[in-house]
C-alpha positions as CSV (number, residue, x, y, z in Angstrom):
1,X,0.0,0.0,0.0
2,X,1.0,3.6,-0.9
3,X,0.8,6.1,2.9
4,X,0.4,9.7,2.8
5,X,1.2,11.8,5.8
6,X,-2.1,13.9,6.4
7,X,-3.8,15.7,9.5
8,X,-1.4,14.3,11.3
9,X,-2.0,10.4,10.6
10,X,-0.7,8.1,7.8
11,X,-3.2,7.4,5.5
12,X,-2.6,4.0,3.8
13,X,-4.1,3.1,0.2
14,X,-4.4,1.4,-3.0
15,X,-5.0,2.7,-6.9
16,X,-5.8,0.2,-9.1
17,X,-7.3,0.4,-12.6
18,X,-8.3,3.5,-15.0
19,X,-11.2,5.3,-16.1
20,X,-13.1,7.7,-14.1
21,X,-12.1,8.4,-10.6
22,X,-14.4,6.8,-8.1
23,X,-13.1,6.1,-4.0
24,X,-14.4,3.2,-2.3
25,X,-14.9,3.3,1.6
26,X,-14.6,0.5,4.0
27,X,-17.2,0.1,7.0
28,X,-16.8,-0.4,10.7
29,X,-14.5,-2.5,11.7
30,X,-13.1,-3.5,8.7
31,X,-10.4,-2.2,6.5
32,X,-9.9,-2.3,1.9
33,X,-9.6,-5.5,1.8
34,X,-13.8,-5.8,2.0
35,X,-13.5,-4.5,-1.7
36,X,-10.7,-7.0,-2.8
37,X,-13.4,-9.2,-4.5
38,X,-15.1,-6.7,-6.5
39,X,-12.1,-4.8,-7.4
40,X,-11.6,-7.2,-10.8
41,X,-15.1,-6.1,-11.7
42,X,-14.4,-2.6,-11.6
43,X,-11.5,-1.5,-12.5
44,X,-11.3,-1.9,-16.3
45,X,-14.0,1.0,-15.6
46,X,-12.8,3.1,-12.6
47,X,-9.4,4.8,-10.9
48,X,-10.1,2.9,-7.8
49,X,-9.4,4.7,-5.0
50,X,-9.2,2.5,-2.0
51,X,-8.4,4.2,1.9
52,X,-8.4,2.2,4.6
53,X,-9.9,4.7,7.0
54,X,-8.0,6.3,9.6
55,X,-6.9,3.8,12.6
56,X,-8.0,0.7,10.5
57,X,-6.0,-1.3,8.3
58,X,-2.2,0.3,8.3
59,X,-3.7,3.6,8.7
60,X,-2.7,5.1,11.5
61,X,-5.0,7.5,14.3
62,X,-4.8,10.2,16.8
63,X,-5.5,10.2,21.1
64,X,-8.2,12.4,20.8
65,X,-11.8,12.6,19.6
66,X,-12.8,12.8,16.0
67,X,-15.5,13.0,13.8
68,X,-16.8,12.2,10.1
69,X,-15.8,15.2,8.8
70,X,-12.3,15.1,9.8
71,X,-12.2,11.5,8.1
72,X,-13.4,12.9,5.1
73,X,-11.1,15.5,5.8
74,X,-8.2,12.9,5.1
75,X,-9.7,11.9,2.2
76,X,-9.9,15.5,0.6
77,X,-6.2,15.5,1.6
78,X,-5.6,12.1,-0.5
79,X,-7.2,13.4,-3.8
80,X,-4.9,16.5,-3.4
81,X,-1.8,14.1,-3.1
82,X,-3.2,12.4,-5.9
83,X,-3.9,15.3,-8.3
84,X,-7.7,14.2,-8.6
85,X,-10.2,17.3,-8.0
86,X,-13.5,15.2,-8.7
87,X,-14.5,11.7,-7.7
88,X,-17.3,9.1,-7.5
89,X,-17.3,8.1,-4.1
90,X,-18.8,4.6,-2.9
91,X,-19.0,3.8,1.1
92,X,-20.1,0.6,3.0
93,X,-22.0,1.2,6.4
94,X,-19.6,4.0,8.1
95,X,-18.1,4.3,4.9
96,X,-21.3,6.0,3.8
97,X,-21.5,7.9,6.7
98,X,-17.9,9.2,5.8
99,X,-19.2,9.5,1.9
100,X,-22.3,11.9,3.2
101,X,-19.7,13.8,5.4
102,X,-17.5,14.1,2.8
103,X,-20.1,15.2,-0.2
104,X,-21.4,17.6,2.3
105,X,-18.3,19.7,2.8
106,X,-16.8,18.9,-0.8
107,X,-19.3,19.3,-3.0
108,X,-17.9,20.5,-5.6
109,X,-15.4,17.6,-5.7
110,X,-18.4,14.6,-5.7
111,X,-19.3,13.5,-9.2
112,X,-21.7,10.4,-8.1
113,X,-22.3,8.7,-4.7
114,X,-22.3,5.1,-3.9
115,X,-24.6,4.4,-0.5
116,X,-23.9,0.5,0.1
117,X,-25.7,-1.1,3.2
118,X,-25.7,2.3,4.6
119,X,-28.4,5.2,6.3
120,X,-28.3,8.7,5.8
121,X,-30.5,9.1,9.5
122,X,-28.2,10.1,12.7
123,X,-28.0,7.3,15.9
124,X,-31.3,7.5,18.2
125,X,-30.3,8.6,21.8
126,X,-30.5,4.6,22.8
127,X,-28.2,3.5,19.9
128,X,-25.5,6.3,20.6
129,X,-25.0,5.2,24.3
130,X,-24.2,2.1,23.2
131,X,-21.8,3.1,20.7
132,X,-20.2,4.6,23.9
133,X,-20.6,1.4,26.1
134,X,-19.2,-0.7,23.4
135,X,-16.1,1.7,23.3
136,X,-15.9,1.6,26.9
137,X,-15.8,-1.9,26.5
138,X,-13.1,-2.2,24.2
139,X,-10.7,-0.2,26.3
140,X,-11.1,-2.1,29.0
141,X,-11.7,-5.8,27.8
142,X,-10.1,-5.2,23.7
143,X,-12.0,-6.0,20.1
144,X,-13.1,-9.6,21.2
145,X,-16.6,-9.3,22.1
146,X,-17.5,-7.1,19.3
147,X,-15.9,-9.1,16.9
148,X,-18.1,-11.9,18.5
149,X,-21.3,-9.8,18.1
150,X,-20.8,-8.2,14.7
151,X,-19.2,-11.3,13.1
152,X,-22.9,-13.1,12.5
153,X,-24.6,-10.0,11.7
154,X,-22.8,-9.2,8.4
155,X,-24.0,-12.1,7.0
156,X,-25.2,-15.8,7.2
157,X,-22.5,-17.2,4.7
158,X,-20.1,-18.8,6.8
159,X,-16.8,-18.3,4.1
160,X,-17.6,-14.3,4.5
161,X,-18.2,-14.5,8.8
162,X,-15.0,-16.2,8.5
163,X,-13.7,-13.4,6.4
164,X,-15.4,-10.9,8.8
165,X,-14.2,-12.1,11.9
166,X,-10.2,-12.5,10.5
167,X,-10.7,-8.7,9.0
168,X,-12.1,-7.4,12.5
169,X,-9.5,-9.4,14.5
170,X,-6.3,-7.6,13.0
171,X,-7.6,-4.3,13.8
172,X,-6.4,-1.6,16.7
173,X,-8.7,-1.3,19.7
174,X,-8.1,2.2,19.0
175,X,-9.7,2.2,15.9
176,X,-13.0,0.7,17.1
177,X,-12.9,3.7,19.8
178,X,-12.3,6.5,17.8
179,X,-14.9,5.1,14.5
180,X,-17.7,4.3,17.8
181,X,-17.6,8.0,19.3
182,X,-17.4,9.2,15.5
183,X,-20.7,8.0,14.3
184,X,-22.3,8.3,17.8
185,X,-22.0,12.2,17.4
186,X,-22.7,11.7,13.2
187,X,-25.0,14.4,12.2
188,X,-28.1,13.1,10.4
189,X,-27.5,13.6,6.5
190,X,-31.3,13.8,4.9
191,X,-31.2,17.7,4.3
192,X,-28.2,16.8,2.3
193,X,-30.5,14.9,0.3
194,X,-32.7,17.5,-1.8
195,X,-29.2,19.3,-3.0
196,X,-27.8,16.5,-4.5
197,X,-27.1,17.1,-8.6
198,X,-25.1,14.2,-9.2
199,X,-25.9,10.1,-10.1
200,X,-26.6,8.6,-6.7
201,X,-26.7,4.6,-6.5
202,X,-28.2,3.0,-3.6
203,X,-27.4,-0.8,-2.8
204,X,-28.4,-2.9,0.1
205,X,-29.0,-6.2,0.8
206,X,-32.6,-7.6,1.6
207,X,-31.4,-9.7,5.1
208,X,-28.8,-7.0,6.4
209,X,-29.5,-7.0,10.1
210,X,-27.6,-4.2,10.9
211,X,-29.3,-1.2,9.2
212,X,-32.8,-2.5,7.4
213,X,-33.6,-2.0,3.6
214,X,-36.1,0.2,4.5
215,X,-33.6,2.7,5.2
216,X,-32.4,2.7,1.8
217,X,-36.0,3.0,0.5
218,X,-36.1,6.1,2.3
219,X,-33.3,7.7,0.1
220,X,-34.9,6.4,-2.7
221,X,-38.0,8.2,-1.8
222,X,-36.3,12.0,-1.2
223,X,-34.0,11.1,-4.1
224,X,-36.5,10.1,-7.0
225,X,-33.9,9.7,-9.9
226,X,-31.2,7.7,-7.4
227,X,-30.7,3.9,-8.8
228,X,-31.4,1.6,-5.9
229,X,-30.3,-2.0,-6.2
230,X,-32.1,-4.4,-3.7
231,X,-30.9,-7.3,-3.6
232,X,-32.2,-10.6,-2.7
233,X,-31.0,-12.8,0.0
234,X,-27.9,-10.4,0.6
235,X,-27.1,-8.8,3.9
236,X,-24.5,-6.4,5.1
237,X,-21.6,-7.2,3.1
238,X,-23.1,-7.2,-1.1
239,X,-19.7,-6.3,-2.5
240,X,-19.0,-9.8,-1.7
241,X,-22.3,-11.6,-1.1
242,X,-23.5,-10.6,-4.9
243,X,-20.6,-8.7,-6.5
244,X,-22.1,-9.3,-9.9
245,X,-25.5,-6.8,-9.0
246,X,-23.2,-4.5,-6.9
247,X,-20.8,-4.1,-9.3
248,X,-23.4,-3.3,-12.0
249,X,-24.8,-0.9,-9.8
250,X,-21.8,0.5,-9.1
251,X,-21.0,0.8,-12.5
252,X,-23.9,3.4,-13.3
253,X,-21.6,6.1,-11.0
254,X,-19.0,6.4,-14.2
């Protein structure tokens, strides 16, 4: 992986491919290598840009508290390094929360955005405290019970659990902290919503129990000319539960 030294972290990523520019962002607590099996479907199309967000992967973090923007913040600091003004960009679960943050402060740098197994709504008061208690939890007792928790939730195939729980395993306790607080204090994105110019795609899974489908039938709704992929029998991981649909979807953000 290429690392770029950028409000004061190292950002690690990959580039891979050529065509239009479009940036691909991990969810929680996973790192790039969620898109490894979809990369080969997109890239005789796309510049992928692939981050692994700040404290995941071999990107590094700060002590103190952070917030979407500031993560998107990296990422406008990344297209500078890279010489690229204007971007697709694609997020997974927090990913998308990042995306949101991001085409909400850079809008003039957002040519399409890619909302996969992802909400635009902020955390109810009862979800955000447990954001907190589960990042009170990790500093005290490490990753190991939410990697035990999240790891059937992403999805019943057991080859992509496996895959799941490896992926969560190698991360920093530090990372789950810092990402937990981050989208506990998220603000909620559906004003964003009417202003949006540019191709939106919207993909989730039918079975994801971690954010329902009706959540991206909502964006649908307040975004009447967005693509929205639904697919069958997929849950919270579609870039590899049905690449062939999510790459296809995907593809309409060239």
């Amino acid at each position: 992986m290429e690392k770029i030294s950028v409000n004061n972290i190292e950002l690690a990523y990959i580039r891979k491919g050529s065509g239009s520019p479009l940036m691909l962002l991990h969810g929680y607590p996973l790192d790039h290598h969620l898109w490894d099996e979809i990369t080969p479907l997109l890239e005789d199309i796309f510049d992928l840009i692939i981050p692994d967000l700040r404290g995941f992967g071999e990107s590094t973090t700060v002590d103190q508290p952070y917030t979407m923007d500031d993560i998107a913040a990296d990422l406008a600091g990344l297209l500078d390094h890279l010489g690229i003004q204007k971007t697709a960009v694609a997020g997974h679960s927090m990913g998308g929360y990042v995306a949101l943050a991001f085409a909400r402060l850079y809008p003039e740098r957002v040519s399409g955005l890619g909302l996969v197994s992802t909400q635009v709504l902020a955390d109810p008061p009862d979800r955000k405290e447990g954001r907190y208690k589960s990042a009170a939890d990790v500093a005290e007792n490490g990753t190991a019970s939410v990697v035990e928790a999240m790891t059937p939730k992403f999805t019943s195939d057991e080859r992509l659990q496996a895959f799941a729980r490896k992926t969560m395993e190698r991360q920093q306790p530090a990372a789950y902290i810092g990402a937990l607080k981050a989208m506990a204090e998220r603000t909620d994105a559906t004003s964003l919503l009417a202003s949006i110019k540019y191709p939106v795609v919207i993909v989730h899974g039918d079975a994801d129990s971690l954010i329902p489908v009706d959540r991206a039938r909502e964006v649908k709704a307040a975004i009447p000319g967005a693509h929205l992929a639904v697919l069958s029998g997929a849950g919270h991981m579609p870039m590899m539960e049905a690449r062939d649909e999510t790459a296809k979807a995907l593809g309409q953000l060239v």
